[in-house]
TIVEX-584499 format. One record per atom (N, C-alpha, C): atom name; x, y negated, z. Coordinates in steps of 0.05 Angstrom, whole numbers, plus 5000, padded with zeros to 4 digits. Last residue first. Layout:
N
   atom     px     py     pz
     CA      X      Y      Z
...
//
This chain:
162
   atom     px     py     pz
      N   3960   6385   0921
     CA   3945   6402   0927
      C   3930   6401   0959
      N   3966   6330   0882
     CA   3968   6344   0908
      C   3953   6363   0927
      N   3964   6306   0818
     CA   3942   6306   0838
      C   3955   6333   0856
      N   3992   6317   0765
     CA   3991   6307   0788
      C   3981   6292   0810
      N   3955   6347   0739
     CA   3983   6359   0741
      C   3992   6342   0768
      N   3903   6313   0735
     CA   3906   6341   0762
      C   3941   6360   0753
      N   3925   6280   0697
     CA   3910   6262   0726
      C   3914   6298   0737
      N   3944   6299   0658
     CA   3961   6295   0671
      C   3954   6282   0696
      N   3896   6323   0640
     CA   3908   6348   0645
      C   3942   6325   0660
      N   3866   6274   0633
     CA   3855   6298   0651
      C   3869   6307   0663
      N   3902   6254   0584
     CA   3901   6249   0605
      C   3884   6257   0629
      N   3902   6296   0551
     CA   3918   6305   0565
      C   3925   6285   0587
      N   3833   6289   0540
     CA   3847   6314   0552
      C   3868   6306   0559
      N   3831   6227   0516
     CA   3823   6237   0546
      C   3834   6265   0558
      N   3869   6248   0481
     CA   3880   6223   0493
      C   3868   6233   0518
      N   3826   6285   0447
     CA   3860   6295   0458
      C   3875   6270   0479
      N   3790   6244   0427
     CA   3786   6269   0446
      C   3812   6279   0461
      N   3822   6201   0402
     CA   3819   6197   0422
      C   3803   6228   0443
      N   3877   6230   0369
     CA   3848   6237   0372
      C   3845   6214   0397
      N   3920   6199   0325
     CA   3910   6194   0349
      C   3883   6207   0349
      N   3943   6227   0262
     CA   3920   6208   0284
      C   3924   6207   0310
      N   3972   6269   0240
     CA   3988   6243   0241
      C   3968   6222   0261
      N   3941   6319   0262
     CA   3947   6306   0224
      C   3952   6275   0231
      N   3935   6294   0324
     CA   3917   6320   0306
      C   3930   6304   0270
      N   3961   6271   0382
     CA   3953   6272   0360
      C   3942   6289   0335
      N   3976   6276   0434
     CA   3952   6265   0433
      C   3939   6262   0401
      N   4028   6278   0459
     CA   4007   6300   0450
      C   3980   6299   0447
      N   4042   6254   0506
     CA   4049   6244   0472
      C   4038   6260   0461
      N   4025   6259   0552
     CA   4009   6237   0549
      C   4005   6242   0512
      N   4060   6294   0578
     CA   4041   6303   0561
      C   4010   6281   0549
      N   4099   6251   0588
     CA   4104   6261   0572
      C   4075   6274   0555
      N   4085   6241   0646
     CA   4083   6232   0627
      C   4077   6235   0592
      N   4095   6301   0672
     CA   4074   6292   0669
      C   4063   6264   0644
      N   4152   6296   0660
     CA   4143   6311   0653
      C   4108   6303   0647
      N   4159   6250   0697
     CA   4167   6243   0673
      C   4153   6259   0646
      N   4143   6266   0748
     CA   4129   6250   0739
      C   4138   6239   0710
      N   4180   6314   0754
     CA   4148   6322   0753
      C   4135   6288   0737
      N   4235   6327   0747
     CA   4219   6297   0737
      C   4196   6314   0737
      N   4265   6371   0741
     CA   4256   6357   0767
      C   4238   6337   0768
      N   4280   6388   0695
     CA   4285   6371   0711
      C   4295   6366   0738
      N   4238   6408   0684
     CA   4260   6438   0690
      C   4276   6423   0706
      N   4211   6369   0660
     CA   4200   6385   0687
      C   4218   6397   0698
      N   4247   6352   0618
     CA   4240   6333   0639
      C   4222   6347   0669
      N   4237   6396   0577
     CA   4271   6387   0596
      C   4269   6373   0623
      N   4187   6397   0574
     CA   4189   6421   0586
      C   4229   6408   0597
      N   4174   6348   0545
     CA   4169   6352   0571
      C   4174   6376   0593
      N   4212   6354   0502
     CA   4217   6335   0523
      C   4206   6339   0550
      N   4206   6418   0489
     CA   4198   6391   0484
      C   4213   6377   0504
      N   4273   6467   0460
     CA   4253   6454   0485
      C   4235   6427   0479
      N   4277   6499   0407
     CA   4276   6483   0430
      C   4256   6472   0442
      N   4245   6526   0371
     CA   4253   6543   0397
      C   4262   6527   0404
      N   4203   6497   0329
     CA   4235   6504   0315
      C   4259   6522   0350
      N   4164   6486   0353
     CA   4165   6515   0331
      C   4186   6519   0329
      N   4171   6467   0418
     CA   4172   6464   0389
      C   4178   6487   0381
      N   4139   6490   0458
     CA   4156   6491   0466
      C   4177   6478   0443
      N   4080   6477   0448
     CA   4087   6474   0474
      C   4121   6463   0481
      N   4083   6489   0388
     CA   4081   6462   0396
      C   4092   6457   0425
      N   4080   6545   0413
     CA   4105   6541   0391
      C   4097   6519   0392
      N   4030   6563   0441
     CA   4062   6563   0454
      C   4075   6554   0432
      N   3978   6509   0436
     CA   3993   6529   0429
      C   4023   6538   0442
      N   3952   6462   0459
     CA   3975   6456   0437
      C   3976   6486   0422
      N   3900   6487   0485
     CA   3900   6469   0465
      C   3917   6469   0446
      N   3941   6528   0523
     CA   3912   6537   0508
      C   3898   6518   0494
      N   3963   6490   0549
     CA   3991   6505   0526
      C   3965   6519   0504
      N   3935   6452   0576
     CA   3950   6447   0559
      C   3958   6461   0532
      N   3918   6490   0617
     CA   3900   6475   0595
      C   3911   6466   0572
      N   3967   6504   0635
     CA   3947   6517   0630
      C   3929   6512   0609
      N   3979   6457   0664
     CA   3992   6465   0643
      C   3974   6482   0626
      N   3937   6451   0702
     CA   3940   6436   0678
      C   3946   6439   0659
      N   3958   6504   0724
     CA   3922   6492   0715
      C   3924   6481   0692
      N   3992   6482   0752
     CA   3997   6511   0735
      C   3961   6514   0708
      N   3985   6439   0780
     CA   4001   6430   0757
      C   4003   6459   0740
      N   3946   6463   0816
     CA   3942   6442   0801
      C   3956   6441   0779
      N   3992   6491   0843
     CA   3965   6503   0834
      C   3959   6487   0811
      N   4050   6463   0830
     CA   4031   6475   0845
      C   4015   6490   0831
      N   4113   6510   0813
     CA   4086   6487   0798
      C   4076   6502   0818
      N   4192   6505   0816
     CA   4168   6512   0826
      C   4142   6490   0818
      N   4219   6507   0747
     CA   4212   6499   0771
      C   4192   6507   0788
      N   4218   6531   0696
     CA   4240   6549   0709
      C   4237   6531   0738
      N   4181   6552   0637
     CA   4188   6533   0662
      C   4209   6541   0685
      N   4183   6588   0600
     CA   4199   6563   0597
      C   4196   6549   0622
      N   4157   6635   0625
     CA   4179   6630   0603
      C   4197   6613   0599
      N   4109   6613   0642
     CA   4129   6629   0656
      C   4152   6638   0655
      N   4083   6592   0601
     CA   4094   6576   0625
      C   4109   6590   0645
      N   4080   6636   0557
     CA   4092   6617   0559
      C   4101   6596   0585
      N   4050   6669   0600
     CA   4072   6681   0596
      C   4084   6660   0566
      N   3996   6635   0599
     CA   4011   6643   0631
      C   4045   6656   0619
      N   3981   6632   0537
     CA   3985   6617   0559
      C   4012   6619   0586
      N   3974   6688   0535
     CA   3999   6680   0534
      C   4005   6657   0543
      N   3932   6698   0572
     CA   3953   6708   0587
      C   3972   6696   0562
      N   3893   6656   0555
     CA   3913   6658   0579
      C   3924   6674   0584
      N   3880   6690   0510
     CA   3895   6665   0504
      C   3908   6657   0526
      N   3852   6729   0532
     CA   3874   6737   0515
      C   3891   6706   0518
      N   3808   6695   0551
     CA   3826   6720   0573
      C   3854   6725   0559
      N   3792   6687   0508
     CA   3793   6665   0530
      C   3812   6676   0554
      N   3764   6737   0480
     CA   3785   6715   0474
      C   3803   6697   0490
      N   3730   6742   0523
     CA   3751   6760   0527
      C   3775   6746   0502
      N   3691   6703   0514
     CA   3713   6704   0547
      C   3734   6720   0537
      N   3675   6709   0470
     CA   3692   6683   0474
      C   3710   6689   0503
      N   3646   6760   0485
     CA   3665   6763   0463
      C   3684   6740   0465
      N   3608   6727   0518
     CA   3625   6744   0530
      C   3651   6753   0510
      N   3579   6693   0481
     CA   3596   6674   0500
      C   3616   6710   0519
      N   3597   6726   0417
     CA   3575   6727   0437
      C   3593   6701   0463
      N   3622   6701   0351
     CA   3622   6714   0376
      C   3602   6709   0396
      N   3633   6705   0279
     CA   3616   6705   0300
      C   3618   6716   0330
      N   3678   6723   0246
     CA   3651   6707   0237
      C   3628   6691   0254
      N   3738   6731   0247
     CA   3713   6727   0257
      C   3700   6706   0259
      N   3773   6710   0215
     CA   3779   6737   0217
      C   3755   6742   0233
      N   3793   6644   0179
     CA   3781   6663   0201
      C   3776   6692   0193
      N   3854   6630   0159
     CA   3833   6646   0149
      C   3819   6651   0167
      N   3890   6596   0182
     CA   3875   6584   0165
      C   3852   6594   0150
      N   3876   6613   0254
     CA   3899   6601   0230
      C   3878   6599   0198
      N   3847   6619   0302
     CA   3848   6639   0288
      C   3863   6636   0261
      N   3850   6602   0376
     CA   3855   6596   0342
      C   3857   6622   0326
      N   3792   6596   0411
     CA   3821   6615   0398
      C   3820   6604   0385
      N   3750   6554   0432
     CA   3781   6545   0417
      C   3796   6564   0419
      N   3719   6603   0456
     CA   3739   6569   0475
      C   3750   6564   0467
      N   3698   6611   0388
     CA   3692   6616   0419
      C   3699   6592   0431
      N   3745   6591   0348
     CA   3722   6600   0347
      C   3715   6607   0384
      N   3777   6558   0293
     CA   3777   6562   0318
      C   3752   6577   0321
      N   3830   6541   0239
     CA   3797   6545   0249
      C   3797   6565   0269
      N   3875   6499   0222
     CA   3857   6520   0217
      C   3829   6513   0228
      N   3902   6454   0248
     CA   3913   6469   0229
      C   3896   6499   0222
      N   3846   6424   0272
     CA   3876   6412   0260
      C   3888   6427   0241
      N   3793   6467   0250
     CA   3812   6453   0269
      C   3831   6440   0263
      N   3722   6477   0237
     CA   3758   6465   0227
      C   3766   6463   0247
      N   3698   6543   0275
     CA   3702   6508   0261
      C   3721   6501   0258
      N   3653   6597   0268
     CA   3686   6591   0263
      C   3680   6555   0254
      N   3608   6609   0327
     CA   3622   6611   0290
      C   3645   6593   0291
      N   3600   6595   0376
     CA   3599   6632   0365
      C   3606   6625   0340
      N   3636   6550   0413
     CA   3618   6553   0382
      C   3618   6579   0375
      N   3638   6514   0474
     CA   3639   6538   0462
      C   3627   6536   0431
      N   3688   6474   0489
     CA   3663   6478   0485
      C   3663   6513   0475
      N   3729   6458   0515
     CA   3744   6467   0489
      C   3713   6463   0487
      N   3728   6435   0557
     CA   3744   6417   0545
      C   3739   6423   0508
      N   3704   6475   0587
     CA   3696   6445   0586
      C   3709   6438   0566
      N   3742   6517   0585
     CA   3718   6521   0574
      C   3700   6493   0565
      N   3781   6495   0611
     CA   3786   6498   0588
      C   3771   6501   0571
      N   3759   6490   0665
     CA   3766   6468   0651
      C   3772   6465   0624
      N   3745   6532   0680
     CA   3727   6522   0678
      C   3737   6496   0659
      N   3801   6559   0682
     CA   3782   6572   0656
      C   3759   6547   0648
      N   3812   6524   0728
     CA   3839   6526   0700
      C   3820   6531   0679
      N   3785   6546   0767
     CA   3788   6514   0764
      C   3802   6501   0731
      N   3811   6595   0780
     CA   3777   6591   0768
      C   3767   6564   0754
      N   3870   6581   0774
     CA   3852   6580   0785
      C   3827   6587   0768
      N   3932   6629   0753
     CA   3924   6602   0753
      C   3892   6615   0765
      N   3950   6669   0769
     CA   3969   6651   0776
      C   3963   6629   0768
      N   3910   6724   0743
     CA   3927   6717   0767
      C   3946   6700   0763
      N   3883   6755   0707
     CA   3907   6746   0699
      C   3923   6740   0721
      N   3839   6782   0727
     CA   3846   6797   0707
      C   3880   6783   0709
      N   3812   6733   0757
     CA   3821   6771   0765
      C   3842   6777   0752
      N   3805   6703   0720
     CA   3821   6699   0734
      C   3832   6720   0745
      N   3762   6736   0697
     CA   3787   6725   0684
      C   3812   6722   0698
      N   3720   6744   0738
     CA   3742   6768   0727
      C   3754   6755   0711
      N   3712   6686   0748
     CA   3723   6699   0767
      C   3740   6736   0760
      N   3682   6670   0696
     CA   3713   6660   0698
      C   3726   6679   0722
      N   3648   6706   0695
     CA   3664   6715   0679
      C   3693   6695   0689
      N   3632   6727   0769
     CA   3620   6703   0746
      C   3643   6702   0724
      N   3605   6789   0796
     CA   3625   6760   0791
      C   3620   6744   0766
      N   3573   6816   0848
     CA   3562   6804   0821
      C   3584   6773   0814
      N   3575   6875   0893
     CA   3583   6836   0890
      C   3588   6828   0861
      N   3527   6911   0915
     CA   3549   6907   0895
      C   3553   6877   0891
//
């Protein structure tokens, strides 16, 4: 019997981004079985958000996958939504990482238009686009520098060639 490793039934499970996508989200986000502040609430497992009340107290690192599972598929059915160009692997990754930090309603602004970066990819501007997720670097009016290194990660393998 062939023994898979949780990101590999994630990916299973969702299909259109990499093993490469979970590992990085998991990196980025850490894991915590209890609920911690976040910018606009409180998070738990790979960074679900759970909004200003948590609703769980406590998760197992498998209870976090299956969070982690949920959050990419909207993830995946935001970038499938709004993007309307062809994305490599890489850049479906990144995004990936992305939309499972910002959220879909930041991704795309709360108010249903488009960000800049999502006009500038639909574009054609991969490298304007890519820029762009540079500006998303901030948490309650700051500069995180944690968020500075992420979305410059997430814009070093958006554009990086498959």
């Amino acid at each position: 019997m062939l023994v898979r490793t949780a990101e590999e039934r994630i990916v299973e499970a969702v299909k259109s981004f990499s093993a490469r996508a979970v590992e990085m989200v998991k990196r980025l986000e850490s894991f915590s079985p209890t609920p911690y502040k976040d910018a606009g609430g409180y998070s738990i497992g790979y960074g679900h958000y759970m909004g200003v009340n948590p609703t769980i107290q406590r998760v197992t690192p498998e209870d976090a996958d299956r969070l982690l599972a949920d959050d990419l598929m909207t993830a995946k059915r935001t970038i499938d939504q709004y993007v309307t160009v062809p994305l490599s692997q890489n850049q479906y990754d990144a995004l990936t990482s992305a939309v499972i930090n910002l959220g879909s309603k930041l991704f795309r602004n709360a108010n249903g238009t488009t960000t800049g970066f999502i006009r500038k990819l639909n574009a054609g501007d991969y490298q304007g686009a890519a820029d762009e997720l540079l500006r998303f670097k901030y948490s309650m009016g700051k500069i995180l520098p944690a968020l500075e290194r992420r979305r410059m990660e997430e814009r070093n393998l958006f554009l990086t060639e498959v």
